[in-house]
C-alpha positions as YAML, in Angstrom:
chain: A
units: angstrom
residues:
- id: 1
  name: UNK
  ca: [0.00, 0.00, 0.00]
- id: 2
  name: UNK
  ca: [1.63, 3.75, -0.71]
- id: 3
  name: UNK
  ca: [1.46, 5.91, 2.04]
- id: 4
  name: UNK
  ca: [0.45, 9.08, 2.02]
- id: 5
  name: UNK
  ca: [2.87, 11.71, 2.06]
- id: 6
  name: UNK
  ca: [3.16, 14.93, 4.11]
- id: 7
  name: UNK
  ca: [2.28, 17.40, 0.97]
- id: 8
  name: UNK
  ca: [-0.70, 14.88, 0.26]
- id: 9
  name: UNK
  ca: [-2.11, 15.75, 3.50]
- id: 10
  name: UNK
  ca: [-1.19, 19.25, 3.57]
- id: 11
  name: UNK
  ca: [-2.83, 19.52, 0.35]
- id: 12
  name: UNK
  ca: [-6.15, 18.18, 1.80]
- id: 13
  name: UNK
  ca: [-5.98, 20.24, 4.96]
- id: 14
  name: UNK
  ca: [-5.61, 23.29, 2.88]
- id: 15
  name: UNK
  ca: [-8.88, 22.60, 1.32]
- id: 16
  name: UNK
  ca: [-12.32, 23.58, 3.79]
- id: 17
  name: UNK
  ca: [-14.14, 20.75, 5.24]
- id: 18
  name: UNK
  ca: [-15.97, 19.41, 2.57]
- id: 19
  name: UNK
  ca: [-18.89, 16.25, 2.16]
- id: 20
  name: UNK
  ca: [-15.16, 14.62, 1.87]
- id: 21
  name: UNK
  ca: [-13.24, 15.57, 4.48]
- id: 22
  name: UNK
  ca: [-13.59, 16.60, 8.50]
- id: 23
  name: UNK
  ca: [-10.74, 18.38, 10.99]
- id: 24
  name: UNK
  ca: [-10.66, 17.13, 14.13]
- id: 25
  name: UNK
  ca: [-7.96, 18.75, 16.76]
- id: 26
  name: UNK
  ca: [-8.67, 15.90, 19.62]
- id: 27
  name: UNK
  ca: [-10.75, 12.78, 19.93]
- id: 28
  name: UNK
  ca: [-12.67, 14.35, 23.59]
- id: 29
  name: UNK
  ca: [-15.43, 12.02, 24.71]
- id: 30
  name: UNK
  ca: [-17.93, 13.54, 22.35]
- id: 31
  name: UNK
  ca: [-16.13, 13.80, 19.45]
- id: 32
  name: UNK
  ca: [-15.24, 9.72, 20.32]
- id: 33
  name: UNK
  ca: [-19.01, 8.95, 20.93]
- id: 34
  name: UNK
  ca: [-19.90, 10.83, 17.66]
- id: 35
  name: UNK
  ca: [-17.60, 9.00, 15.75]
- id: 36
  name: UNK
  ca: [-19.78, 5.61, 14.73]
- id: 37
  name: UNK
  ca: [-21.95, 8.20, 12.80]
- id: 38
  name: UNK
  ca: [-19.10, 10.39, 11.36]
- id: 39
  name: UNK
  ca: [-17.70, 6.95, 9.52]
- id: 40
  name: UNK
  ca: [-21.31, 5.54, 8.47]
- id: 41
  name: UNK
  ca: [-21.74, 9.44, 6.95]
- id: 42
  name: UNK
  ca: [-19.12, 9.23, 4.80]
- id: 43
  name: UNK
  ca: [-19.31, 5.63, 3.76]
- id: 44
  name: UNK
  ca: [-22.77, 5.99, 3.26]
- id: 45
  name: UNK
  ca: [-21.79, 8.67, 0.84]
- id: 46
  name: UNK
  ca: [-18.88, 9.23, -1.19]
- id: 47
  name: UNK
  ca: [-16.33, 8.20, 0.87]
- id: 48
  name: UNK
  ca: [-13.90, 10.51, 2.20]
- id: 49
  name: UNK
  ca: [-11.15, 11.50, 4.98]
- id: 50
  name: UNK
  ca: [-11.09, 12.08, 8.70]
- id: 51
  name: UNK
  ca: [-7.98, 14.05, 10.04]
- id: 52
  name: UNK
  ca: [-7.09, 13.74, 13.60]
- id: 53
  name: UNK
  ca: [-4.63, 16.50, 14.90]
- id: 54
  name: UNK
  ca: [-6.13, 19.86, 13.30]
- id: 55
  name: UNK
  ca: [-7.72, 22.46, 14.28]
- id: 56
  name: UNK
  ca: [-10.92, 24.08, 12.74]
- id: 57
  name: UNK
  ca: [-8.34, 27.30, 11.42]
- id: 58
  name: UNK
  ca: [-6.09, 24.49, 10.38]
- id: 59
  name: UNK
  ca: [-3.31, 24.32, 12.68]
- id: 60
  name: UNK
  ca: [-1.32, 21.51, 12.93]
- id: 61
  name: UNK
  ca: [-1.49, 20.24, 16.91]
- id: 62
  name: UNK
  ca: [-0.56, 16.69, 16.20]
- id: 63
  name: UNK
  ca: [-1.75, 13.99, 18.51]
- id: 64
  name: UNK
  ca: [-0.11, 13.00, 22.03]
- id: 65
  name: UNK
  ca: [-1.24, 8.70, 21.88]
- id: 66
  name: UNK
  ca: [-1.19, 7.58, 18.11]
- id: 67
  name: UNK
  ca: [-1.77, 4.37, 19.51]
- id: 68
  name: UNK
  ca: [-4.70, 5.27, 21.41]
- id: 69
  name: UNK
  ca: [-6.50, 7.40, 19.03]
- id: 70
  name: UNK
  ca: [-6.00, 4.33, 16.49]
- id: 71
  name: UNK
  ca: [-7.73, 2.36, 18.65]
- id: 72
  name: UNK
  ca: [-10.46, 3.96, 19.61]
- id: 73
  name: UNK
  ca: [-11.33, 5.17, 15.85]
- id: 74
  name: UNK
  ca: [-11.11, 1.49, 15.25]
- id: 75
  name: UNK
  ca: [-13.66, 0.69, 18.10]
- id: 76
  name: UNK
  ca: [-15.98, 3.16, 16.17]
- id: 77
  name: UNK
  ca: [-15.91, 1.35, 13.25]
- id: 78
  name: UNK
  ca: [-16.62, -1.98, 14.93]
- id: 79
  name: UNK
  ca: [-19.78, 0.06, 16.32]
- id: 80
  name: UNK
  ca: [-21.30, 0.53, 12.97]
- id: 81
  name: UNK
  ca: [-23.59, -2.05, 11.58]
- id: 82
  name: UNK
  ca: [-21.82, -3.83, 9.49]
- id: 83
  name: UNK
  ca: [-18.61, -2.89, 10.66]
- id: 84
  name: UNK
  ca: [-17.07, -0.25, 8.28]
- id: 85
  name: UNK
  ca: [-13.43, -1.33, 6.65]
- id: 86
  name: UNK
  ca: [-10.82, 2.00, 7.29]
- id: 87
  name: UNK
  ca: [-7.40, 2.49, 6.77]
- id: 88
  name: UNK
  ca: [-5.13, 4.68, 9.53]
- id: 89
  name: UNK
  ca: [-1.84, 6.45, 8.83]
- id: 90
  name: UNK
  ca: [0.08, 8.26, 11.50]
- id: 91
  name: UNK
  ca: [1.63, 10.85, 9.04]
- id: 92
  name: UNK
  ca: [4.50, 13.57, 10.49]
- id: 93
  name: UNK
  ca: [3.81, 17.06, 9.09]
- id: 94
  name: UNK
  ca: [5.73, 19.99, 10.64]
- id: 95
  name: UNK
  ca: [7.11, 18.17, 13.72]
- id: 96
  name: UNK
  ca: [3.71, 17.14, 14.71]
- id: 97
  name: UNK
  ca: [1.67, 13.72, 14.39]
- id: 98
  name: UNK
  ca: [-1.42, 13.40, 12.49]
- id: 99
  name: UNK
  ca: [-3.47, 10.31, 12.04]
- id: 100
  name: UNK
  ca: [-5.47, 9.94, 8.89]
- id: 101
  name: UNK
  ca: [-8.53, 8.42, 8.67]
- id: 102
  name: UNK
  ca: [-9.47, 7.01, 4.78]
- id: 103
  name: UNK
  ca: [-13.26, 6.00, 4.81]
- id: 104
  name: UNK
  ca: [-14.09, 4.37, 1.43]
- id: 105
  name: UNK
  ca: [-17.42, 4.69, 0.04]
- id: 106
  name: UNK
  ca: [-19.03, 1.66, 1.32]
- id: 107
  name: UNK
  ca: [-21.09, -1.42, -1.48]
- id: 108
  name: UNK
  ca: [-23.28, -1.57, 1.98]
- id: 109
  name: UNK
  ca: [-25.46, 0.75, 3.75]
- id: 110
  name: UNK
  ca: [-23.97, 1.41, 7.33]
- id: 111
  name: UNK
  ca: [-26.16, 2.13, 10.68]
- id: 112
  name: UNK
  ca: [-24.93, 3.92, 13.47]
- id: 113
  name: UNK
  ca: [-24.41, 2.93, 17.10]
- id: 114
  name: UNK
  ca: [-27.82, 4.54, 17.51]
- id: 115
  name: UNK
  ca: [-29.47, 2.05, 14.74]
- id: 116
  name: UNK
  ca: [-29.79, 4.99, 12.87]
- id: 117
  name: UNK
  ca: [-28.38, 5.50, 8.53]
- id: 118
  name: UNK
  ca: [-26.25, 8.77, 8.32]
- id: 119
  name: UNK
  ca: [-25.37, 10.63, 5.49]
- id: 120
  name: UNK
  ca: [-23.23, 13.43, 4.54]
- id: 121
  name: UNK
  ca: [-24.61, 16.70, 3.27]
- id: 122
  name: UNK
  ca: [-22.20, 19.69, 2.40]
- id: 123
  name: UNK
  ca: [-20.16, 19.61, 5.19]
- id: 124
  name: UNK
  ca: [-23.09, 18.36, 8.23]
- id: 125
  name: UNK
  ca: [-24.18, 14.63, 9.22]
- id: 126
  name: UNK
  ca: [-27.85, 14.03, 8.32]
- id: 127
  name: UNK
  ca: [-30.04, 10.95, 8.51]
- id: 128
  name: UNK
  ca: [-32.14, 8.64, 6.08]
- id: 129
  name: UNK
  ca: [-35.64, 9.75, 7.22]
- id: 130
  name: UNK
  ca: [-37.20, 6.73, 6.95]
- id: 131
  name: UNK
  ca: [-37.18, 3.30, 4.61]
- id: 132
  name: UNK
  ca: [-38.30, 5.27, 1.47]
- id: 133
  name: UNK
  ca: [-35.57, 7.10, 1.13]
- id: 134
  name: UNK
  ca: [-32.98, 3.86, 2.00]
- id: 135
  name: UNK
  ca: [-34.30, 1.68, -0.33]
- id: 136
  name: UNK
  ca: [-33.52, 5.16, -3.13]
- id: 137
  name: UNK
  ca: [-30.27, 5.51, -1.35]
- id: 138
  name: UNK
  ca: [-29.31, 1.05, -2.42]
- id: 139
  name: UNK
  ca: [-30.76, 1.59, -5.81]
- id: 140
  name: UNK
  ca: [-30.28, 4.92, -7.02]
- id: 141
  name: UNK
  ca: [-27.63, 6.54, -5.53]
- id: 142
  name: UNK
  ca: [-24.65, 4.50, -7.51]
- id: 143
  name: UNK
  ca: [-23.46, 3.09, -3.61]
- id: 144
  name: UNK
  ca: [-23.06, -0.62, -5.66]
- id: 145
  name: UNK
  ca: [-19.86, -0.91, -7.46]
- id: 146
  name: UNK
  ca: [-18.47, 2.85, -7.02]
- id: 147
  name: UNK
  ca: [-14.86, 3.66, -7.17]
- id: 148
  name: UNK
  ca: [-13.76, 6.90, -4.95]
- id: 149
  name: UNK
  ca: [-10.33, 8.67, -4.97]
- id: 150
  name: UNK
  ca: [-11.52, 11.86, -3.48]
- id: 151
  name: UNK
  ca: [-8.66, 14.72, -2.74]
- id: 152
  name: UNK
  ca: [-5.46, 13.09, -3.12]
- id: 153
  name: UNK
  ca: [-3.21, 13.63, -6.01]
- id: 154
  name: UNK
  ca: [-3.59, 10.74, -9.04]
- id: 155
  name: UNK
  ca: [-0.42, 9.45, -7.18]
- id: 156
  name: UNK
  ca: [-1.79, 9.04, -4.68]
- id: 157
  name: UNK
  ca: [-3.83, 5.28, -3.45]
- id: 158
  name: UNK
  ca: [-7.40, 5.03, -4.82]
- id: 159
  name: UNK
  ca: [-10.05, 3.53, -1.99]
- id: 160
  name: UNK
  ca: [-12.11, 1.05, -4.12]
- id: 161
  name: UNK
  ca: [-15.14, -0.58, -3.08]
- id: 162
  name: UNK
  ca: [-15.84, -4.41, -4.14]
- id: 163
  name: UNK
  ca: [-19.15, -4.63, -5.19]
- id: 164
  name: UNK
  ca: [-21.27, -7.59, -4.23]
- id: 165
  name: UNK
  ca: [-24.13, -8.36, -5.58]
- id: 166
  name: UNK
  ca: [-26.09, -6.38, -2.76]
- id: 167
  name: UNK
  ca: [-29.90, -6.04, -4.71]
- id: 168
  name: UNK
  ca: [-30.42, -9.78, -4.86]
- id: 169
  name: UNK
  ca: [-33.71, -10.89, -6.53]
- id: 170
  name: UNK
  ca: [-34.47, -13.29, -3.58]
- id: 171
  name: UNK
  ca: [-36.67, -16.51, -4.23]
- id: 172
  name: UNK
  ca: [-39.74, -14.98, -2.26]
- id: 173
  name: UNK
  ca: [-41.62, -17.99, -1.06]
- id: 174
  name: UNK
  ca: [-45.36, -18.32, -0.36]
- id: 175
  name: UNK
  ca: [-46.32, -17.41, 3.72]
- id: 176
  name: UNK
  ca: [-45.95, -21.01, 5.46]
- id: 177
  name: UNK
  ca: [-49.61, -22.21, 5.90]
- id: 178
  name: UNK
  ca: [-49.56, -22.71, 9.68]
- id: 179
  name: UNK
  ca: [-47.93, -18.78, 9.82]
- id: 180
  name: UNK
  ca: [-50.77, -18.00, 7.59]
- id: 181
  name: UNK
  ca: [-53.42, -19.51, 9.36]
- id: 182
  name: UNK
  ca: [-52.10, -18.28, 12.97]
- id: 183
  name: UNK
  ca: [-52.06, -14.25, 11.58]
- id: 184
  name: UNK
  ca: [-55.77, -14.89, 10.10]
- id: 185
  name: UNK
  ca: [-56.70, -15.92, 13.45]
- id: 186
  name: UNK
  ca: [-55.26, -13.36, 15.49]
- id: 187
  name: UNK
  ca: [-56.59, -11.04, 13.14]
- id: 188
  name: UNK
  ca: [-60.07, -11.93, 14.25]
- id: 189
  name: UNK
  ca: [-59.81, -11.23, 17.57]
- id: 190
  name: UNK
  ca: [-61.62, -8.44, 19.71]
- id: 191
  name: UNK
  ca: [-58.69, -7.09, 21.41]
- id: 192
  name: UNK
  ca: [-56.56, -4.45, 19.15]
- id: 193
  name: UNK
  ca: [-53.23, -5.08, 20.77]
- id: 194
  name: UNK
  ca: [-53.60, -9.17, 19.89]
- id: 195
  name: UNK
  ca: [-54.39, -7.72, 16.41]
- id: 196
  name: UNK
  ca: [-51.56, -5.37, 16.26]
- id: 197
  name: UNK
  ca: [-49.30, -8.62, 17.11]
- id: 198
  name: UNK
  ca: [-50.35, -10.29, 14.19]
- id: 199
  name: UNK
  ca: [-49.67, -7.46, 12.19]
- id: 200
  name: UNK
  ca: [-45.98, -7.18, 13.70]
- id: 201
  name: UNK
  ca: [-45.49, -11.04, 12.73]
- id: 202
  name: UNK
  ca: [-47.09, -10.53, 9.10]
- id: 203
  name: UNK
  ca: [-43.88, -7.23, 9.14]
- id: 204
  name: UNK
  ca: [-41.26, -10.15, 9.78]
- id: 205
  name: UNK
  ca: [-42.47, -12.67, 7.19]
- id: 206
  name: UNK
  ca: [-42.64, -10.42, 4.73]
- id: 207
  name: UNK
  ca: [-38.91, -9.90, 4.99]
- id: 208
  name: UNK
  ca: [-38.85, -13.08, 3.34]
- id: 209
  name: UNK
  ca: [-41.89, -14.29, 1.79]
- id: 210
  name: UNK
  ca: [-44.39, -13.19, -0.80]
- id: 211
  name: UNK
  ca: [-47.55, -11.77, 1.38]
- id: 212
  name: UNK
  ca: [-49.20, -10.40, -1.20]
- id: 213
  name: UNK
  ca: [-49.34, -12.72, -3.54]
- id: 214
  name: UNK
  ca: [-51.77, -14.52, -0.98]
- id: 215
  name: UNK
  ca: [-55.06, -14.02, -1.49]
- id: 216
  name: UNK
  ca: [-56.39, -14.41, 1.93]
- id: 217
  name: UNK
  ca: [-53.86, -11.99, 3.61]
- id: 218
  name: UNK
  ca: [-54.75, -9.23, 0.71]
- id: 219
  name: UNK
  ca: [-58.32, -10.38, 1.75]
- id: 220
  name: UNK
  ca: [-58.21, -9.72, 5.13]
- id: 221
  name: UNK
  ca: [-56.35, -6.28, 4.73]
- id: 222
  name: UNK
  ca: [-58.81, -5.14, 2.86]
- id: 223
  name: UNK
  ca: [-61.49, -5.51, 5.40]
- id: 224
  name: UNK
  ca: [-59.36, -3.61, 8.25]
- id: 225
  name: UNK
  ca: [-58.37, -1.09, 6.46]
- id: 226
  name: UNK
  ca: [-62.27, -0.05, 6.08]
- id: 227
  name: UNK
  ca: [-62.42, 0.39, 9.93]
- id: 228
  name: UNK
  ca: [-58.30, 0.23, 10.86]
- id: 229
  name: UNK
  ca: [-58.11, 2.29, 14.44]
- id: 230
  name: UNK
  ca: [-54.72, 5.02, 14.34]
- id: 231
  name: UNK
  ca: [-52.87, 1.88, 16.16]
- id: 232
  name: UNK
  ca: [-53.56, -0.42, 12.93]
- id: 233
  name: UNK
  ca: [-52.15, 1.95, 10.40]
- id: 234
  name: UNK
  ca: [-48.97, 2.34, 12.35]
- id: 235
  name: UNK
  ca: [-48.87, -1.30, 11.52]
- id: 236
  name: UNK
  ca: [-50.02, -1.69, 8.19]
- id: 237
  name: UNK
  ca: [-47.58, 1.27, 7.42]
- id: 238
  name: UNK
  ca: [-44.96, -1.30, 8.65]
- id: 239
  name: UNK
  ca: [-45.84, -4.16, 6.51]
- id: 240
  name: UNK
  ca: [-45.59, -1.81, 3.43]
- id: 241
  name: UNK
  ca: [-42.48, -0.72, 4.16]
- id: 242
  name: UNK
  ca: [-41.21, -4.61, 4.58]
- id: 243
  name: UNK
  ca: [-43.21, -5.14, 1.19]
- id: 244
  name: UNK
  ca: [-41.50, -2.04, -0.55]
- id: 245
  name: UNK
  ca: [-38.03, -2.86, 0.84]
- id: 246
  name: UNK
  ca: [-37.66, -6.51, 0.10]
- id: 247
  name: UNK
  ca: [-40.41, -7.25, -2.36]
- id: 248
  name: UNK
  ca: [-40.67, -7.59, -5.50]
- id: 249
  name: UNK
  ca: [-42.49, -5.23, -7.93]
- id: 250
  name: UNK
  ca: [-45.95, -7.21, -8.13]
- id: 251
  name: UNK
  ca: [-45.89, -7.57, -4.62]
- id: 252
  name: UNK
  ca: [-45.38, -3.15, -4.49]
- id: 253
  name: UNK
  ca: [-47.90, -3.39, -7.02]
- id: 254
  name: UNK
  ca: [-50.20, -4.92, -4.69]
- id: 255
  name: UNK
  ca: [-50.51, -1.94, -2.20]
- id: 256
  name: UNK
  ca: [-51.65, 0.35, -4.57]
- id: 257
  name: UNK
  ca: [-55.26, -0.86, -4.16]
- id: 258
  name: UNK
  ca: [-55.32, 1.02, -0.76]
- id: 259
  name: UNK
  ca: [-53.91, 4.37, -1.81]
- id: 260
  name: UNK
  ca: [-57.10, 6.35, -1.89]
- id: 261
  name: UNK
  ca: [-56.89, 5.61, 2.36]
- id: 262
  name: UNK
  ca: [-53.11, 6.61, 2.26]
- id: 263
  name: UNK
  ca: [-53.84, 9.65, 0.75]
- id: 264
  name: UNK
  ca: [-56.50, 10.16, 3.13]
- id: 265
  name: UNK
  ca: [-53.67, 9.60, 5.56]
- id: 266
  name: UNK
  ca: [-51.38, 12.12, 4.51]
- id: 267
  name: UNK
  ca: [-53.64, 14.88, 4.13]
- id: 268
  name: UNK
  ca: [-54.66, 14.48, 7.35]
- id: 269
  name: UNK
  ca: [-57.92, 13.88, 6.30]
- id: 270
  name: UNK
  ca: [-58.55, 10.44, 7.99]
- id: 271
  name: UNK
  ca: [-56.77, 11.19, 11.01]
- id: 272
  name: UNK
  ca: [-56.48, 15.01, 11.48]
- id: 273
  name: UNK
  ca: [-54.48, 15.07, 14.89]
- id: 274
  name: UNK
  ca: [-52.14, 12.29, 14.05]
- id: 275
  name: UNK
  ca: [-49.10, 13.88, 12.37]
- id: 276
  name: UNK
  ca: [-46.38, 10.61, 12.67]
- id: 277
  name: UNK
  ca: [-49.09, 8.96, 10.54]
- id: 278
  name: UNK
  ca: [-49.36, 11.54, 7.80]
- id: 279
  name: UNK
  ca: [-46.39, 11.80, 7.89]
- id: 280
  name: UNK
  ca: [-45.60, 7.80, 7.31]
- id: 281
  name: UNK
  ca: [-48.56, 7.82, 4.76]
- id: 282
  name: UNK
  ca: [-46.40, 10.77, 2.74]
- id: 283
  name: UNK
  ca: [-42.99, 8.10, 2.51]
- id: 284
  name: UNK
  ca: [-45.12, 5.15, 1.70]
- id: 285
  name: UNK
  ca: [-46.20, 7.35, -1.39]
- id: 286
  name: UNK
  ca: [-43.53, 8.97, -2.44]
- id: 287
  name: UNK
  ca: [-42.72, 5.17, -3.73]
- id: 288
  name: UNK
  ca: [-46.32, 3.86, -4.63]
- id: 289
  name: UNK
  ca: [-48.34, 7.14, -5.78]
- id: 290
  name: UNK
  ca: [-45.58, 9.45, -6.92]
- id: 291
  name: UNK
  ca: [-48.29, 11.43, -9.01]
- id: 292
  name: UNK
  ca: [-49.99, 12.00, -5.72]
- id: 293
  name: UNK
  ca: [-46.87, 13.57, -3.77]
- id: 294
  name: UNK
  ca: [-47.26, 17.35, -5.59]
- id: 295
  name: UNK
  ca: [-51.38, 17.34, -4.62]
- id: 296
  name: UNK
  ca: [-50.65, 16.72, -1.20]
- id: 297
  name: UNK
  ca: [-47.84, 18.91, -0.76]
- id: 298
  name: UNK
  ca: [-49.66, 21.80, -2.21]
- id: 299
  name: UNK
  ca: [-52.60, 20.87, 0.01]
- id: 300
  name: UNK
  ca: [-50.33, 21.03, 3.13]
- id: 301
  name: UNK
  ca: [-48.84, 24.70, 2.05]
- id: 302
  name: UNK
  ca: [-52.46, 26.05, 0.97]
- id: 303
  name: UNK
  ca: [-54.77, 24.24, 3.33]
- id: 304
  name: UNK
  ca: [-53.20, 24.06, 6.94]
- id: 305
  name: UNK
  ca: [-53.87, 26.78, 9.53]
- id: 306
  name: UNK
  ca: [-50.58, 28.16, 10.75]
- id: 307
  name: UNK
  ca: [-50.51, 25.67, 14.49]
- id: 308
  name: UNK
  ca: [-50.86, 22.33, 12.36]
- id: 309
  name: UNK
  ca: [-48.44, 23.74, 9.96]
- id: 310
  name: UNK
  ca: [-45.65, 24.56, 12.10]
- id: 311
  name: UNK
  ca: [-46.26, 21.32, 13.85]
- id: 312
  name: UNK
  ca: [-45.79, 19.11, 10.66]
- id: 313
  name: UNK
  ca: [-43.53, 20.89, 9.64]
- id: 314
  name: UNK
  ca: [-43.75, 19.75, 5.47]
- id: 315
  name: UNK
  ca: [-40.17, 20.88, 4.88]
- id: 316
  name: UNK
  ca: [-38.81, 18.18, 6.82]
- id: 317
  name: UNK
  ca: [-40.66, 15.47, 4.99]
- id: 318
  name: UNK
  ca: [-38.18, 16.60, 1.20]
- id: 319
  name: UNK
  ca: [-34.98, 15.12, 2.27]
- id: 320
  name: UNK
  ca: [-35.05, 12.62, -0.39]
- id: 321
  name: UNK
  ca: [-36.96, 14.56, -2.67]
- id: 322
  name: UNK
  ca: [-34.58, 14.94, -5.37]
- id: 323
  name: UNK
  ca: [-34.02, 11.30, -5.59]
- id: 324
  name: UNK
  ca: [-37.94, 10.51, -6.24]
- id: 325
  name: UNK
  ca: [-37.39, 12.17, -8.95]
- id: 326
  name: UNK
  ca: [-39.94, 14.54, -8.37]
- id: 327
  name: UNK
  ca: [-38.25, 18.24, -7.72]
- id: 328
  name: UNK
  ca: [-38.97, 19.80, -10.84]
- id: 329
  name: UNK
  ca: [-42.28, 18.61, -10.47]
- id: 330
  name: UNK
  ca: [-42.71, 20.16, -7.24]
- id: 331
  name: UNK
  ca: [-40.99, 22.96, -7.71]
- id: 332
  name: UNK
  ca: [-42.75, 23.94, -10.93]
- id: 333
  name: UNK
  ca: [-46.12, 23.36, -9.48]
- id: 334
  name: UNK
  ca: [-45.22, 25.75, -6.45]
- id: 335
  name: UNK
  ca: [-44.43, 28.55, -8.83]
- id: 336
  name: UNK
  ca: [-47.28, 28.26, -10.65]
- id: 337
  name: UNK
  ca: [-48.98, 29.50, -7.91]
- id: 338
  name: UNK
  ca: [-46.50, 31.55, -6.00]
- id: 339
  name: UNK
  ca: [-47.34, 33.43, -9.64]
- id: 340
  name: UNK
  ca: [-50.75, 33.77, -9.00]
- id: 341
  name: UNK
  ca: [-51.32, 34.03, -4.76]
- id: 342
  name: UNK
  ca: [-52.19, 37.27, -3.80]
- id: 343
  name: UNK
  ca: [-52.04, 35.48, -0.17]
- id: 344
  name: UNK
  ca: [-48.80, 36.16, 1.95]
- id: 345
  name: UNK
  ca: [-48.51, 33.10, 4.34]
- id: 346
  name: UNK
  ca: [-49.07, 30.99, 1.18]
- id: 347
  name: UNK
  ca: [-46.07, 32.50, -0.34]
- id: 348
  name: UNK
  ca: [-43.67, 32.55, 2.50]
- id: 349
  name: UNK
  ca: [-44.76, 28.61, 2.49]
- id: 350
  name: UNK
  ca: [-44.09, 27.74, -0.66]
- id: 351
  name: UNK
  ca: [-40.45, 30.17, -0.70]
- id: 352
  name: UNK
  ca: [-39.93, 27.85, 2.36]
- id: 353
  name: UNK
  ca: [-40.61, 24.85, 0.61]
- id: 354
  name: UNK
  ca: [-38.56, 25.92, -2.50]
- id: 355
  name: UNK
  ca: [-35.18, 25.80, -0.40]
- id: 356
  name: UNK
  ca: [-35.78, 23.31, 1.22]
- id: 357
  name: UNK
  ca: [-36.26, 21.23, -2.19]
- id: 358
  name: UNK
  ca: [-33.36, 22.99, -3.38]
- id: 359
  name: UNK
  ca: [-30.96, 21.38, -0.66]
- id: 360
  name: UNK
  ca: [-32.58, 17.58, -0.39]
...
């Protein structure tokens, strides 16, 4: 392996912290318990460098226990899930030692010690909302078979990913018949939280198996969803997402024949106090009724009294916006009418709503 010399890391010092690289003058017992997330942020990502022994103004400090700050970086990424491969160098530059942390971008999608998916944006950690916008982030955001070389010179070592075969189309097998006939039963019963249990298996098989190719489970969601109490959405949301993430595209297919209720849902039509719901009801769209995502949004800036508004806050539902492919959708649509309102919380909405598109 070439090392890295000390003009290749003086080089990337000189450049500002980036979505590529981070400063850090000491590893103090936050920075340490941050660091789990700072590595699953850039593998998640691009890829890129931590530096341990600068300051934010980019002074060379050095660091007093190579050995220890080796270590403990190490034990960070041991804490992500699955453990994320780096390479360390303890590199001299002007009397001083700095250890350099090279974080390649990643063929897997890393969690956090906090069981939570990090990304990097500009310079700042952020997080995968919800399952929507991982599933985008595995099949659209080129993290299968990428090759990174951020910063160093063309000299310099290239951190290259080997890509497995990480989107598997998985033999999806029928529900096992005595699973099957244990959820229908369950299902029938008077109390809601023996219901919600069945629901919570039915989330687990579907991980493997091929729920809604079975008649009698489509059957049977049909008939709660006419009368499904705030507690059984919350659980039927969760079986779509285990559908959406690890079906297959008939099996997506499937839950379309409820998205009049989802809608319903997420313009808090249904359910007007329940804002987690909506909210949930919005991601599970954004994948199955894509059309509907711009009627709903424009529904939320036009239609919601200033309390409920601030307390849904819509802008924090476009993270992945961009990769739904729906922006200049959106954003098209909200001019339209920022074109024609004569009404100013309407505007100051949808300007709101503009950057926040223009940053997901």
């Amino acid at each position: 392996m070439e090392m890295t010399t000390d003009g290749e890391l003086r080089n990337l010092i000189d450049n500002n912290e980036t979505q590529l690289l981070e400063l850090k003058q000491e590893l103090s017992a936050s920075v340490v318990e941050g660091l789990p997330t700072k590595l699953a942020s850039f593998a998640n990502f691009e890829g890129g460098y931590l530096i341990i022994g600068v300051s934010d103004d980019k002074k060379i400090v050095g660091v007093k226990d190579e050995k220890r700050v080796i270590t403990l970086i190490s034990q960070a990424a041991k804490r992500c899930t699955p453990q994320i491969k780096i390479e360390c160098e303890t590199i001299t530059i002007e009397s001083e030692k700095c250890i350099l942390v090279k974080i390649p971008v990643s063929s897997f999608i890393h969690s956090d010690h906090k069981f939570r998916f990090p990304i990097r944006v500009g310079n700042q950690t952020d997080y995968i909302k919800d399952q929507t916008g991982l599933i985008l982030l595995i099949k659209e955001r080129g993290l299968i078979g990428k090759t990174f070389s951020p910063g160093l010179s063309s000299e310099s070592e290239k951190i290259v990913s080997t890509p497995p075969n990480l989107i598997k189309e998985l033999n999806r097998t029928p529900i096992p018949h005595d699973m099957k006939e244990q959820i229908l039963k369950l299902w029938k019963n008077s109390r809601i939280e023996v219901r919600t249990t069945a629901m919570r298996n039915l989330e687990m098989i579907a991980l493997s198996s091929n729920i809604m190719g079975d008649e009698d489970i489509v059957r049977n969601i049909d008939e709660i969803v006419k009368v499904a109490t705030e507690i059984e959405w919350d659980g039927l949301f969760r079986i779509f997402s285990s559908v959406l993430y690890n079906g297959k595209e008939d099996e997506k297919e499937t839950i379309t024949r409820w998205i009049s209720e989802i809608i319903q849902i997420a313009r808090l039509d249904k359910f007007p106090q329940n804002l987690i719901l909506a909210r949930t009801a919005f991601s599970t769209l954004q994948i199955i009724g894509k059309q509907h995502i711009k009627d709903i949004l424009i529904y939320w800036v036009t239609s919601l009294d200033d309390t409920r508004y601030k307390d849904f806050s819509p802008t924090g539902q476009l993270t992945n916006i961009r990769h739904y492919g729906l922006k200049d959708d959106i954003n098209q649509a909200l001019l339209d009418i920022l074109t024609q309102s004569q009404d100013d919380r309407t505007i100051a909405r949808i300007i709101q709503i503009q950057d926040a598109i223009r940053y997901s």
